[in-house]
C-alpha positions in Angstrom: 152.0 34.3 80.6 154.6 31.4 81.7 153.1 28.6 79.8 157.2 26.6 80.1 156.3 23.1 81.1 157.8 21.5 84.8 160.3 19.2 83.3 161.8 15.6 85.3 165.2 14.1 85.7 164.8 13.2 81.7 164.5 16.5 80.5 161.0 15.6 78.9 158.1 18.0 80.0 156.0 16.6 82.8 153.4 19.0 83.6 152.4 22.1 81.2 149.2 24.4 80.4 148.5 25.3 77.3 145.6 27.8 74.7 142.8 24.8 74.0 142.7 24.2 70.5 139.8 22.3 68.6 141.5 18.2 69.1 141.3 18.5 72.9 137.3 19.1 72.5 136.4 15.6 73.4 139.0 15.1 76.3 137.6 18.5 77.8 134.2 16.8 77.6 136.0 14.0 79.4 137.4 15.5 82.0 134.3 17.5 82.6 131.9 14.4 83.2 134.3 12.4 84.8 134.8 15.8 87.5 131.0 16.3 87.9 130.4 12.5 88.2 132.8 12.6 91.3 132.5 15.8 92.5 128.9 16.7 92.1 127.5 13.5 92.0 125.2 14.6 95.3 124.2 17.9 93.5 123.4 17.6 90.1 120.2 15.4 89.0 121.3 12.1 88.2 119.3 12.7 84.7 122.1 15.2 83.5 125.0 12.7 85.0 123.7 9.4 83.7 122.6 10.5 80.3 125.8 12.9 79.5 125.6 13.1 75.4 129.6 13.3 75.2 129.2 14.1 71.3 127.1 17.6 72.2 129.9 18.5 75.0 132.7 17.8 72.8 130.9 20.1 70.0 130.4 22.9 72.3 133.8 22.9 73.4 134.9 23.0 70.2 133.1 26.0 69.4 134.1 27.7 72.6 137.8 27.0 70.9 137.2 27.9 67.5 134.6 30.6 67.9 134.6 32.1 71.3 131.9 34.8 71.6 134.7 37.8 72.2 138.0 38.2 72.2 138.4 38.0 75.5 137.2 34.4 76.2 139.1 31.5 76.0 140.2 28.2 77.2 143.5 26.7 78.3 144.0 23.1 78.8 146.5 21.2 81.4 148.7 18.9 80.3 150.9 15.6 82.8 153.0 13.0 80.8 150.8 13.9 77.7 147.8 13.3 78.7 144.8 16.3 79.4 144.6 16.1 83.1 141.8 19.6 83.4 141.1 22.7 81.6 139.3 26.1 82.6 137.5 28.6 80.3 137.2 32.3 80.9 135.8 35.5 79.9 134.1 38.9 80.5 132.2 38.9 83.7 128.6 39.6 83.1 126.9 42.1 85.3 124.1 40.8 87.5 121.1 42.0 87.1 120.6 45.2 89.5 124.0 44.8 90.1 127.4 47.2 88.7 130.7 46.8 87.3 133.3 46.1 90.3 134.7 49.3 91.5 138.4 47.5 91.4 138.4 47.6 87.9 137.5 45.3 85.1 136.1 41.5 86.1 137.2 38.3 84.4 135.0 35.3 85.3 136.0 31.4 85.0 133.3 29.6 83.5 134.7 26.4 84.5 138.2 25.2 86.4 138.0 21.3 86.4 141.0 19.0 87.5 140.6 15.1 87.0 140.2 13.9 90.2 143.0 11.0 89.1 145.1 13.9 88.6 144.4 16.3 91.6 147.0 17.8 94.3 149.7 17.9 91.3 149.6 21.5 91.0 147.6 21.8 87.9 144.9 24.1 89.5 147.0 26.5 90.6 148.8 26.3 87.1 145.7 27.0 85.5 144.7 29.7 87.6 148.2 31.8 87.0 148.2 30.9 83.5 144.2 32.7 83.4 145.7 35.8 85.8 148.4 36.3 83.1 146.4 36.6 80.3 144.1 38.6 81.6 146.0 41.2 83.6 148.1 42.0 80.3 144.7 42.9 78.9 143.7 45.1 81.7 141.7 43.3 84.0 142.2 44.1 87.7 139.9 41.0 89.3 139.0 37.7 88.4 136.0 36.1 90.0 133.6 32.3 89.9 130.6 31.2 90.6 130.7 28.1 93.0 128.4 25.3 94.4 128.4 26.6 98.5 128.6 22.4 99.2 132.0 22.1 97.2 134.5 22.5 100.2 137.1 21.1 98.0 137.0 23.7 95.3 136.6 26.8 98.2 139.4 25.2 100.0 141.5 25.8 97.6 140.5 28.7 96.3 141.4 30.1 99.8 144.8 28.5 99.6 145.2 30.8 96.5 144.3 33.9 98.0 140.7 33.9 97.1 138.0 35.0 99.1 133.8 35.1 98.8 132.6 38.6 98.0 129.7 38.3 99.5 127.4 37.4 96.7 124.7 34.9 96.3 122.8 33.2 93.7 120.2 30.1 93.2 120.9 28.0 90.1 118.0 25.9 89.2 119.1 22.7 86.8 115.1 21.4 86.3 114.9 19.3 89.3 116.4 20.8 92.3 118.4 24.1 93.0 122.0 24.9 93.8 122.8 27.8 95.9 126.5 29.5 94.5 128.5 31.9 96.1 130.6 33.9 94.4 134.2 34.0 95.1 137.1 36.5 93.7 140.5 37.9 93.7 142.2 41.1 92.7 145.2 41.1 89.7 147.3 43.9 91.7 150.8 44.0 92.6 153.9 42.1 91.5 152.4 38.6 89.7 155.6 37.3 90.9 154.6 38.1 94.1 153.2 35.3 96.1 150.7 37.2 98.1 149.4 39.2 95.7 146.1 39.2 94.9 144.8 37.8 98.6 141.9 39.3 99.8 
């Protein structure tokens, strides 16, 4: 995984991403409210906006950090001028109920890929997503995959851009006063990683 930071004229690292470790717990809870506030302010209730207990976010990312449930979870953390501009967290797909293991090979699934908005179109998204596709294709996973809100055109826009495309699944996400329907979008860790076009579907 290339985790070497861009650098500027000065020399001094610009733009990086990085393994999470427990300090960055409450600027991931940052980052994640401030993204849904803008984002998803039209789908989530407003209860679950309005009345965001930063303290309980912070603690859970912290565990996700210090105690991820396997081996193969984990979360990585973008970095601009020294500030924590987004993070994404990752593990072992889970298989859908009536559903079966991809026949490409062993899934990954992103849990969550957030940018600030403040800090979006600066390349950390992509950053994030290569630095995810490293890790996991040097432990033998062949596709990567994420459940996303059909009504966010911005994230599906650019997961196109990327080479990602929906696979054709479906699900309803109920969040106690409303539901969100997600589609399921992917992309397969074959080829060269060097290799710009690898990986589109």
């Amino acid at each position: 995984m290339d985790l070497s930071p861009r650098r500027g004229p000065s020399g001094r690292a610009e733009a990086s991403v990085r393994p999470a470790v427990p300090g960055d717990a409450e600027e991931i809870a940052r980052v994640q409210v401030v993204t849904w506030r803008t984002a998803y302010r039209s789908l989530l209730p407003a209860q679950v906006l309005d009345d965001w207990d930063g303290d309980a976010a912070a603690s859970a990312w912290r565990a996700a950090v210090t105690s991820p449930p396997t081996p193969g979870h984990g979360v990585l953390v973008a970095e601009e001028g020294g500030s924590l501009v987004g993070f994404t967290a990752y593990g072992p797909a889970e298989v859908a109920a009536g559903g079966s293991p991809s026949a490409d090979g062993p899934t990954a699934e992103l849990a969550a890929l957030l940018v600030e908005p403040r800090w979006g179109r600066r390349g950390h998204g992509s950053r994030l997503l290569a630095a995810v596709a490293d890790l996991v294709r040097a432990e033998g996973v062949a596709r990567l995959q994420i459940w996303l809100p059909e009504a966010d055109r911005v994230t599906a826009a650019f997961l196109e851009s990327a080479g990602w495309g929906r696979d054709g699944w479906a699900r309803a996400l109920d969040t106690g006063s409303t539901t969100i329907r997600e589609v399921r979008w992917h992309t397969l860790l074959t080829g060269d990683p060097d290799d710009p076009e690898q990986g589109r579907q």
